[in-house]
N, C-alpha and C positions, 0 to 999 in steps of 0.2 A: 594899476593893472590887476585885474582878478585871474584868479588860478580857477579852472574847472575842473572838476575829476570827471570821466564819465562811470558810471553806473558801472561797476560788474556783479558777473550773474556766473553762479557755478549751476550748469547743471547735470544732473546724476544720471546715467544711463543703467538700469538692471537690466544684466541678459540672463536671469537665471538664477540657480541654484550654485554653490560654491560646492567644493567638494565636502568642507567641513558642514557646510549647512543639512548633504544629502547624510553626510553620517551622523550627524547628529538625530536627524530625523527619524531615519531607521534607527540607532541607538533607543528614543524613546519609544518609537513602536513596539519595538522590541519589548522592553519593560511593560508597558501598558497591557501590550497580550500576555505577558507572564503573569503580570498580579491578578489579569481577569482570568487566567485561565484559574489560578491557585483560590481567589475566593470564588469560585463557582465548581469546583471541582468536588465531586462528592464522595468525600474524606473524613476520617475523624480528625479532628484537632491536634492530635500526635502524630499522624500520619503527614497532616499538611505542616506542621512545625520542622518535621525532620525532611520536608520537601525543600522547602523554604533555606534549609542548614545546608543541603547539597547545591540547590544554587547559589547560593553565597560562597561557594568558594568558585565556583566558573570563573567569575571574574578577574580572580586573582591570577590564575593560571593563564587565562588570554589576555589578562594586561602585562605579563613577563614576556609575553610573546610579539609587544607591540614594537620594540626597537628595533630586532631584527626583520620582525616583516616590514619597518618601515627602509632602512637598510637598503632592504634586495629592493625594494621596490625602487630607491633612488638610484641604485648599480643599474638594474634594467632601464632608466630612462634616460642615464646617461650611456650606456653602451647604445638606446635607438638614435640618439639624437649626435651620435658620433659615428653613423654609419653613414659612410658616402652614397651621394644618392645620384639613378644616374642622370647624365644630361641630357642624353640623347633618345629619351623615351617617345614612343611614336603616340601622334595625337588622336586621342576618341573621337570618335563621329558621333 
């Protein structure tokens, strides 16, 4: 007696962007327009170094900020997603 497998086949469906992929994205845009703006900006070399020194601490300050904004944001999607919803809504034409 032989055994047969049949063939399997995974396939992938992309509908898009993830939410990490949209941040991510903007994240480096972000950056990208900062260093183009900083070497094109018409500065002296102390001027644009101590540019450079103040944005290096933004980060710091809104990565202290990320637990809690990520926080509220999971309180706000579990309070929507635990709001009753109702049944007897009347149907769009």
């Amino acid at each position: 007696m032989e055994a047969r497998h049949a063939e399997s086949r995974v396939v992938v469906v992309h509908d898009g962007f993830g939410m990490g992929g949209l941040l991510l994205a903007f994240l480096g845009g972000a950056v990208a327009g900062a260093a183009a703006a900083l070497l094109t900006a018409p500065q002296s070399g102390a001027e644009t170094r101590a540019g450079i020194g103040r944005l290096a601490l933004r980060p710091k300050a809104l990565v202290g900020r990320i637990p809690e904004a990520v926080a509220d944001a999971a309180d706000a999607f579990t309070d929507a997603m635990n709001e009753p919803k109702p049944h007897n809504s009347p149907k769009r034409d």
